[in-house]
ZAGUTI-137659 format. One record per residue: x negated, y, z of N, C-alpha, C, O in turn; residue in one letter. Coordinates in nm, 3 decimals. Layout:
<nodes>
NODE    n_xx    n_yy    n_zz   ca_xx   ca_yy   ca_zz    c_xx    c_yy    c_zz    o_xx    o_yy    o_zz type
NODE       X       Y       Z       X       Y       Z       X       Y       Z       X       Y       Z    A
...
</nodes>
This chain:
<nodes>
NODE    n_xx    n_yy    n_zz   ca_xx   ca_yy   ca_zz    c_xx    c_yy    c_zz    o_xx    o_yy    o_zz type
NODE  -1.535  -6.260   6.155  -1.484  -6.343   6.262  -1.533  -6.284   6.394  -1.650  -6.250   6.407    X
NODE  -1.431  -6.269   6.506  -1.497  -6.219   6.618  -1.548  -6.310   6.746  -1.542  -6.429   6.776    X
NODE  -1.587  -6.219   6.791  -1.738  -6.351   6.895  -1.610  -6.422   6.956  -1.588  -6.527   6.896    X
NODE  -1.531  -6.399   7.042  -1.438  -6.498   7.074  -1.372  -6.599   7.021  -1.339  -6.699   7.085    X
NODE  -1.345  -6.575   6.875  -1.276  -6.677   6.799  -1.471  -6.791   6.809  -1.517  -6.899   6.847    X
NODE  -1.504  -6.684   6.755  -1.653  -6.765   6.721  -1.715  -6.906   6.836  -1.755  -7.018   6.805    X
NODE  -1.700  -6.832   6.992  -1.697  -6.877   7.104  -1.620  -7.028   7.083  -1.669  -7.141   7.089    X
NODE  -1.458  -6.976   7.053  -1.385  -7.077   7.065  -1.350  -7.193   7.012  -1.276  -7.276   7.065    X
NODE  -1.423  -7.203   6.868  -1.460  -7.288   6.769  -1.541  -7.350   6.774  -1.535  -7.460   6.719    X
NODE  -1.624  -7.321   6.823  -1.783  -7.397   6.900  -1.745  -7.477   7.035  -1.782  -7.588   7.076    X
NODE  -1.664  -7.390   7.086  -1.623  -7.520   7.232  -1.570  -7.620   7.197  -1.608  -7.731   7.235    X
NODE  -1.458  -7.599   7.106  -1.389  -7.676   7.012  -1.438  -7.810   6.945  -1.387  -7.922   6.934    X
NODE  -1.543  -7.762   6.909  -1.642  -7.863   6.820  -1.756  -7.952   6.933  -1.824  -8.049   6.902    X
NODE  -1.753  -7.919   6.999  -1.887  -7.975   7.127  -1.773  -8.045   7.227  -1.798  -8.150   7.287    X
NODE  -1.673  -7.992   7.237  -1.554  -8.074   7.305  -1.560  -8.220   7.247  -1.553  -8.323   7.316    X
NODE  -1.573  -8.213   7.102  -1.540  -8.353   7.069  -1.684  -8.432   7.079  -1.684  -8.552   7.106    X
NODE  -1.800  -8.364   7.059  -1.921  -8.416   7.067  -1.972  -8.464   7.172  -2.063  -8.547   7.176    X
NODE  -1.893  -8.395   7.297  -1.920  -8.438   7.439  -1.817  -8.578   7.437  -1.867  -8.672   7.497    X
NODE  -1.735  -8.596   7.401  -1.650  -8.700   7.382  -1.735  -8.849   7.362  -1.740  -8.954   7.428    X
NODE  -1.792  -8.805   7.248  -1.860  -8.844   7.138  -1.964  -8.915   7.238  -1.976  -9.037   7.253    X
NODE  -2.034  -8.816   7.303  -2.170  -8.907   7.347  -2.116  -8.993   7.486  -2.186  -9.084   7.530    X
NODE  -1.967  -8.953   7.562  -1.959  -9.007   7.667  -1.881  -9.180   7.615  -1.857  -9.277   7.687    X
NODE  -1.861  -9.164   7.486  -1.819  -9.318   7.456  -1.918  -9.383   7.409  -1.905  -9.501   7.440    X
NODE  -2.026  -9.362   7.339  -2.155  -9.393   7.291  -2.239  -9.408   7.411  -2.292  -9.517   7.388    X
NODE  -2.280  -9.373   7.511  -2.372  -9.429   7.616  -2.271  -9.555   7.682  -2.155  -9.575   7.718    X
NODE  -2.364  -9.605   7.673  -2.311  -9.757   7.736  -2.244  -9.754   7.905  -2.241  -9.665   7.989    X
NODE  -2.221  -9.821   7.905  -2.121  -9.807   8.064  -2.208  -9.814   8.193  -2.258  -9.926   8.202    X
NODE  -2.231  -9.757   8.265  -2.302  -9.765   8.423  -2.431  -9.664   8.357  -2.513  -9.642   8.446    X
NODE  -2.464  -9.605   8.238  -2.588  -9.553   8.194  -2.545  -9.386   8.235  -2.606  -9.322   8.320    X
NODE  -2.462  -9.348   8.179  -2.358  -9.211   8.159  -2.356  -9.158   8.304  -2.302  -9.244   8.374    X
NODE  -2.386  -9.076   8.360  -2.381  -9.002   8.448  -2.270  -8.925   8.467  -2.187  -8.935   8.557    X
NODE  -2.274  -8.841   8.370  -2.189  -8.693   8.369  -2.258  -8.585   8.306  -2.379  -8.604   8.303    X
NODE  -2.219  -8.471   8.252  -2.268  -8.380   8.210  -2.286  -8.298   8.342  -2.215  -8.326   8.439    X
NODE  -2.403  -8.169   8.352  -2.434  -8.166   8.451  -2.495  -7.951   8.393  -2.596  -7.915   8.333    X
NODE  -2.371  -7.861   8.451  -2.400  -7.791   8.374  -2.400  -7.671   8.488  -2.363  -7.560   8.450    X
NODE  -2.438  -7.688   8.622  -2.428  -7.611   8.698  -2.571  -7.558   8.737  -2.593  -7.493   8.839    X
NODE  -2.669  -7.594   8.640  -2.807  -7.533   8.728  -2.867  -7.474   8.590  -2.850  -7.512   8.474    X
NODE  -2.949  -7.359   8.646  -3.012  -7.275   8.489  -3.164  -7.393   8.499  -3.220  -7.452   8.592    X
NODE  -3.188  -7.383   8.331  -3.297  -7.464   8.323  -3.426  -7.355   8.366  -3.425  -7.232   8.368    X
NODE  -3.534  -7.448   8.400  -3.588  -7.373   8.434  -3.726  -7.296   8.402  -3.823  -7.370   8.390    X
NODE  -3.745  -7.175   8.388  -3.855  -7.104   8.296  -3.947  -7.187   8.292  -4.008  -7.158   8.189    X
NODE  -4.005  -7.288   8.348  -4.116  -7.362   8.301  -4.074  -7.440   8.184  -4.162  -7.470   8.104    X
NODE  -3.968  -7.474   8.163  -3.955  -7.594   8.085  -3.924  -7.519   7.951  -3.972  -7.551   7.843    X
NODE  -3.826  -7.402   7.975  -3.854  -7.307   7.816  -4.028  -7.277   7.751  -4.072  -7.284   7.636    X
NODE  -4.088  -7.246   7.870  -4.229  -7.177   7.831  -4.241  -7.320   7.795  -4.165  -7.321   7.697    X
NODE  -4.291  -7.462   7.809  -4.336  -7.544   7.808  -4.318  -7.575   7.654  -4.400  -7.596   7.564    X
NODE  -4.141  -7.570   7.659  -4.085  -7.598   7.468  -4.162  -7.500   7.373  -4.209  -7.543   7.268    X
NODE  -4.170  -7.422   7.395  -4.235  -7.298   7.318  -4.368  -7.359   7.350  -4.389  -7.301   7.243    X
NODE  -4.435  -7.393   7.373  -4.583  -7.443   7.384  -4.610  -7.563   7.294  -4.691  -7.587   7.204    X
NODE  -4.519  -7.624   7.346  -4.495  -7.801   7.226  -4.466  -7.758   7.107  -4.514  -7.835   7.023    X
NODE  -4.385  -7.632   7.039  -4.350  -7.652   6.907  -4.466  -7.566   6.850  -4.472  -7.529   6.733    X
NODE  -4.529  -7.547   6.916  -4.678  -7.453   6.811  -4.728  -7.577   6.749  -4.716  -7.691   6.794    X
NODE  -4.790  -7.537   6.630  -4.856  -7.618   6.516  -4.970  -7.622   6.601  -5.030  -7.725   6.568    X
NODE  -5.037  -7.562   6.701  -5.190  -7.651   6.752  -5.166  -7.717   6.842  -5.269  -7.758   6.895    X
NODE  -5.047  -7.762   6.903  -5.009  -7.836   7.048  -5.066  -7.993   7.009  -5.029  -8.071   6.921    X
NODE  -5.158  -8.004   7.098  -5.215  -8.133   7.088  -5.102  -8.228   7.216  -5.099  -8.206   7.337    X
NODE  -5.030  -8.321   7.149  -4.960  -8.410   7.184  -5.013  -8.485   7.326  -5.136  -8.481   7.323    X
NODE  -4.987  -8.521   7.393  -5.030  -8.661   7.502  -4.989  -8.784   7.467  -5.006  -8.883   7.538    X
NODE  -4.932  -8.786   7.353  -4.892  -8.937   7.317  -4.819  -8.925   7.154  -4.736  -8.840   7.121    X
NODE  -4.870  -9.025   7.073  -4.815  -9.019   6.946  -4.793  -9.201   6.945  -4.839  -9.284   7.024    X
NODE  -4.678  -9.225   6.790  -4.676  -9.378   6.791  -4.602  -9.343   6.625  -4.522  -9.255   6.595    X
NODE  -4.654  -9.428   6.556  -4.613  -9.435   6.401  -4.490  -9.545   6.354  -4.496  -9.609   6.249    X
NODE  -4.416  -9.552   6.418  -4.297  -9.627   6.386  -4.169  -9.576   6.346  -4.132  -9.459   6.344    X
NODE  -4.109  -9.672   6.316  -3.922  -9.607   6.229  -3.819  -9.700   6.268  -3.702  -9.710   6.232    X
NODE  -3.903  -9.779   6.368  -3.805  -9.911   6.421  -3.762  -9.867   6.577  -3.839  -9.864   6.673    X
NODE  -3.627  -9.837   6.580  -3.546  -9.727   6.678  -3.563  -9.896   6.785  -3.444  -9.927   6.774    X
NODE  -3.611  -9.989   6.853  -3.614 -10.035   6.986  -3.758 -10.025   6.983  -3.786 -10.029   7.103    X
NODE  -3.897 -10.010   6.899  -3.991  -9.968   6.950  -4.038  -9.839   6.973  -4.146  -9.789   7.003    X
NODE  -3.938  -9.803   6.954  -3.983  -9.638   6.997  -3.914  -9.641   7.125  -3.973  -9.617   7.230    X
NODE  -3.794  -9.670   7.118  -3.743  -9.689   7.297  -3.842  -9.744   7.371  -3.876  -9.701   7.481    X
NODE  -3.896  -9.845   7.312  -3.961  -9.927   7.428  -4.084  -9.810   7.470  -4.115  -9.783   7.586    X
NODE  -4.142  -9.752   7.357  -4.252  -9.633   7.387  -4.203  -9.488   7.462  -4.274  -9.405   7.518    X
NODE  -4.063  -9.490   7.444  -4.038  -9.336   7.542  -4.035  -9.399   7.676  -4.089  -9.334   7.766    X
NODE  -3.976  -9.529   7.710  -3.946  -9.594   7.829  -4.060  -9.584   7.916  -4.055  -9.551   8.034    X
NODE  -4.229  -9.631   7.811  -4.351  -9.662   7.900  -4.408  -9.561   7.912  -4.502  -9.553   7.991    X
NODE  -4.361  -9.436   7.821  -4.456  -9.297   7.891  -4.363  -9.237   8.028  -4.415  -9.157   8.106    X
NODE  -4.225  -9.285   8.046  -4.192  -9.228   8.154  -4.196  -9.325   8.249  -4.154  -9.296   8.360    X
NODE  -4.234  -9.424   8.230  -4.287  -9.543   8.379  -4.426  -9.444   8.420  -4.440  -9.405   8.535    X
NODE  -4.475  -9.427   8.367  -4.617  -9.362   8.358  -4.638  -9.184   8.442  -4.742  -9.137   8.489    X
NODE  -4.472  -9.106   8.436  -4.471  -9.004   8.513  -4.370  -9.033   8.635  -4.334  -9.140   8.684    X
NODE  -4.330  -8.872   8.671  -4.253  -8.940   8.792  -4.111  -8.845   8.766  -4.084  -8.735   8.815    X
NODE  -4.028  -8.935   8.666  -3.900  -8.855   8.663  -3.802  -8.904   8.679  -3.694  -8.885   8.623    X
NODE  -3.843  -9.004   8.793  -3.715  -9.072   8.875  -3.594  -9.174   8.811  -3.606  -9.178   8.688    X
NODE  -3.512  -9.235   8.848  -3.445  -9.323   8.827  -3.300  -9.247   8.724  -3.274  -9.286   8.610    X
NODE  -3.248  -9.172   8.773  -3.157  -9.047   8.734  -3.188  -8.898   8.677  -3.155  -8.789   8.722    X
NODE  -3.261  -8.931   8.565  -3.281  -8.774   8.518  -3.191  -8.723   8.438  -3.086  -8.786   8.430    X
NODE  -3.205  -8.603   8.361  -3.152  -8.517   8.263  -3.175  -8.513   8.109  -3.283  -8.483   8.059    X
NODE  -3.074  -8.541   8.045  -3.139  -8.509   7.881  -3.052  -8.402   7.802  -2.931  -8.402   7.779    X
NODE  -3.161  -8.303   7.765  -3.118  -8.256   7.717  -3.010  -8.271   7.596  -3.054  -8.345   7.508    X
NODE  -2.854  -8.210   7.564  -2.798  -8.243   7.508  -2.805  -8.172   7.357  -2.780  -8.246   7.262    X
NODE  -2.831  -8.058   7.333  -2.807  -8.012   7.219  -2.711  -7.912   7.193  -2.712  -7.854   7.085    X
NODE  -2.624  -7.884   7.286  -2.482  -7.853   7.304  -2.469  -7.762   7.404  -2.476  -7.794   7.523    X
NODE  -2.446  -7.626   7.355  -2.482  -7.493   7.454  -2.397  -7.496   7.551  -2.426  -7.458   7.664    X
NODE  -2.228  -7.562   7.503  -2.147  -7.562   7.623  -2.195  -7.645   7.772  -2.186  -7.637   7.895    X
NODE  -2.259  -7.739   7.652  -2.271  -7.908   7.757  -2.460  -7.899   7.771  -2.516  -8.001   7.732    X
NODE  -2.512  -7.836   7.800  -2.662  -7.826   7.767  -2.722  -7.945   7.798  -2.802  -7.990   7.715    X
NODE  -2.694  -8.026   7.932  -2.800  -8.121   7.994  -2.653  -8.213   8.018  -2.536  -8.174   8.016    X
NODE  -2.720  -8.375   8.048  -2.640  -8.473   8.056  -2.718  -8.547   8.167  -2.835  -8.509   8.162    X
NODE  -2.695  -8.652   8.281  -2.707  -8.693   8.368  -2.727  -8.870   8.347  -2.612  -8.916   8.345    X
NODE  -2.799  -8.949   8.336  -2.787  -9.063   8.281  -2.905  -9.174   8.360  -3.014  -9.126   8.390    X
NODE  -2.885  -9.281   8.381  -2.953  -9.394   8.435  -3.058  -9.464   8.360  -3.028  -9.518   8.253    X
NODE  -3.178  -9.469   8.405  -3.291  -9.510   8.339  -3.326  -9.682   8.391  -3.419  -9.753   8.353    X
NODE  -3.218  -9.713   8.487  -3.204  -9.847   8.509  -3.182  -9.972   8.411  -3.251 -10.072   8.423    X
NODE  -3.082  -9.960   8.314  -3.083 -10.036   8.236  -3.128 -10.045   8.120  -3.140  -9.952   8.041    X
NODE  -3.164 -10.191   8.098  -3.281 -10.212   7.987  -3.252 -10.114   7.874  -3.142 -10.061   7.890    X
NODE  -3.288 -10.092   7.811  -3.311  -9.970   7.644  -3.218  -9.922   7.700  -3.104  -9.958   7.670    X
NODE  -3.247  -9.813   7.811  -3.181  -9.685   7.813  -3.225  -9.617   7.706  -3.151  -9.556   7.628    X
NODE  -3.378  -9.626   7.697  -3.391  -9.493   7.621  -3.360  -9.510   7.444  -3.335  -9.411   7.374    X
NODE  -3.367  -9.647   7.391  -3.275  -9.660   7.277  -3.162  -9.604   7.276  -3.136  -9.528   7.183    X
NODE  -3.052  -9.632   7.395  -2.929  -9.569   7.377  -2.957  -9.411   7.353  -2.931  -9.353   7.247    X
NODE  -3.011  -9.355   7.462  -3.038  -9.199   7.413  -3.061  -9.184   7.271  -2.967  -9.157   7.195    X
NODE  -3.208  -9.204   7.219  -3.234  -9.173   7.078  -3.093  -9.237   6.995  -3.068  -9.192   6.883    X
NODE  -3.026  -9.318   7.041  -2.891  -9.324   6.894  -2.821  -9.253   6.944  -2.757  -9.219   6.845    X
NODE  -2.751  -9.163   7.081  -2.673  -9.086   7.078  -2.722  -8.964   7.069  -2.690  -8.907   6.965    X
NODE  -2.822  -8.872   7.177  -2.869  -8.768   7.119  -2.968  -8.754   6.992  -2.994  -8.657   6.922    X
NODE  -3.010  -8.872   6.989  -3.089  -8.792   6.823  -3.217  -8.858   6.891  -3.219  -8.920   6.997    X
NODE  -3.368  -8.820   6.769  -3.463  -8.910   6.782  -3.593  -8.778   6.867  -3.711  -8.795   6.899    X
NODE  -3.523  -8.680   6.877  -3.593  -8.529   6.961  -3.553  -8.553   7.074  -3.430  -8.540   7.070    X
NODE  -3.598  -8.594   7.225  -3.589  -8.575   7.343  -3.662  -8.479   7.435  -3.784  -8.464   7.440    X
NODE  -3.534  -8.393   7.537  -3.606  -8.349   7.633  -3.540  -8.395   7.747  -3.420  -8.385   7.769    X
NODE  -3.640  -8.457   7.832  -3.606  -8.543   7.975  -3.691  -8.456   8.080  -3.808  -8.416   8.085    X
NODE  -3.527  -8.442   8.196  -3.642  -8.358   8.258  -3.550  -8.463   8.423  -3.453  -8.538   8.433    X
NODE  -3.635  -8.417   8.503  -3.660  -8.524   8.620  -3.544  -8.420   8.713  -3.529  -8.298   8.707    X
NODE  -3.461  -8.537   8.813  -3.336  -8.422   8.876  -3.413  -8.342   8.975  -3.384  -8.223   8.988    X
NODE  -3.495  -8.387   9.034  -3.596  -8.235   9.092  -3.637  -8.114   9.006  -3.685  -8.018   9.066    X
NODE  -3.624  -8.110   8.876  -3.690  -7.994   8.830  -3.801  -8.011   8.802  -3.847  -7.922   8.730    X
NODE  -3.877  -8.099   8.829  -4.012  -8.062   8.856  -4.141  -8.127   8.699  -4.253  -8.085   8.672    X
NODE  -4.062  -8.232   8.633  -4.131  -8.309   8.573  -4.042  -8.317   8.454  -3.923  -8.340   8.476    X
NODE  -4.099  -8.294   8.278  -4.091  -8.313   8.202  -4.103  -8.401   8.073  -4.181  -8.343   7.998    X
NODE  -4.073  -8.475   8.038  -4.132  -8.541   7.894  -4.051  -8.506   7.760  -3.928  -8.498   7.766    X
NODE  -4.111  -8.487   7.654  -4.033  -8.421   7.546  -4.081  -8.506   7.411  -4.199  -8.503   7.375    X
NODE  -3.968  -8.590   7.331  -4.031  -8.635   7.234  -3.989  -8.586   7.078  -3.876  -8.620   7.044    X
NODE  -4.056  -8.520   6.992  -4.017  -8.454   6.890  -4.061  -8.581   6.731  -4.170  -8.633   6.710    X
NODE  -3.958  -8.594   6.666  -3.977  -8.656   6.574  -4.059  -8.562   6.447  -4.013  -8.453   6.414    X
NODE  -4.174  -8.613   6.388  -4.235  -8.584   6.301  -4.207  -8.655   6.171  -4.116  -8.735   6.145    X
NODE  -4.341  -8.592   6.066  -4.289  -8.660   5.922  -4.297  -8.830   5.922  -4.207  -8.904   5.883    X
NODE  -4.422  -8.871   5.975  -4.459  -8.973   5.956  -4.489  -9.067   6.097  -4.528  -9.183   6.108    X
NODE  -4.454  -8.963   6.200  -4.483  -9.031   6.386  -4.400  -8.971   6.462  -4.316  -8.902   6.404    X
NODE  -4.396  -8.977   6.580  -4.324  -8.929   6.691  -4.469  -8.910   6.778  -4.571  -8.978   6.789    X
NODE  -4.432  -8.809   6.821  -4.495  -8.718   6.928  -4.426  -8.690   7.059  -4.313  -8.644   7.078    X
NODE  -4.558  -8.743   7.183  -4.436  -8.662   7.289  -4.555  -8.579   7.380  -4.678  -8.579   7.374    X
NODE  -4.469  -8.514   7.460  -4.568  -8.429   7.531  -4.501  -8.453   7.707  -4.383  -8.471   7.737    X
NODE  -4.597  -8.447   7.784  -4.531  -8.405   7.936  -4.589  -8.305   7.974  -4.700  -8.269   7.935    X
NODE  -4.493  -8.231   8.083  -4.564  -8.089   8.179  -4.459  -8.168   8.306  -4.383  -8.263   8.321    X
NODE  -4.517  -8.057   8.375  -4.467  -8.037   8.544  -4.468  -7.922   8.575  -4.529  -7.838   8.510    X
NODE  -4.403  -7.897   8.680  -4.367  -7.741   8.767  -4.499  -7.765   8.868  -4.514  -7.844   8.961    X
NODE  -4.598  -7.655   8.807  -4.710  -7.657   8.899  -4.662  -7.578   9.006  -4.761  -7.556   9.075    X
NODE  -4.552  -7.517   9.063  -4.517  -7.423   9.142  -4.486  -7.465   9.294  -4.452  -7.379   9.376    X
</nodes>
């Protein structure tokens, strides 16, 4: 199969997934997909730092009940400063980052049921991170910032 067909089957398929998450976020939450800025080398180096087996976490919580874990991604980002309107990462190379409102109550429930129970939230300055990776038996999250 050649990289173009390959290309074009994948847009194909994330076409509908972008669909997918813009009917699944609840109404006034949904921003827009937001695909005009490169992410930025801190936040790659940062991912690559979080997925090492010695990365000591800043926050863990042992639950499987999807509104207390919202309620726990919600209070570690009251806790940094990534603004009212940030970014989540989507999953989706076409559609990489998504644009969404942290105003209404269980935003961050809605996220974990549309993107998945792995978050990366990054703040529309650039500057501030939180990342939550689902484990065997907990959820883990980590924050950085652009010391720059």
């Amino acid at each position: 199969m050649g990289e173009e067909l390959r290309r074009r089957l994948l847009l194909a398929k994330e076409l509908q997934q972008k669909e997918d998450i813009e009917q699944d976020l609840p109404t006034g939450m949904f921003r827009g997909f937001v695909n005009d800025f490169q992410t930025p080398d801190w936040v790659a180096r940062s991912l690559s730092r979080f997925r090492r087996m010695d990365s000591q976490p800043n926050f863990s919580i042992a639950t499987e009940n999807l509104t207390e874990l919202g309620d726990w991604v919600e209070s570690i980002r009251r806790g940094i400063n990534l603004g009212e309107e940030p970014f989540c990462k989507t999953g989706l190379q076409n559609f990489p980052w998504l644009k969404y409102s942290c105003r209404r109550p269980a935003w961050a429930e809605a996220l974990l049921r549309t993107i998945g129970r792995d978050l990366v939230l990054l703040s529309a300055d650039r500057k501030t991170m939180l990342v939550v990776f689902e484990e065997e038996y907990e959820y883990i999250a980590f924050t950085a910032s652009d010391l720059t």
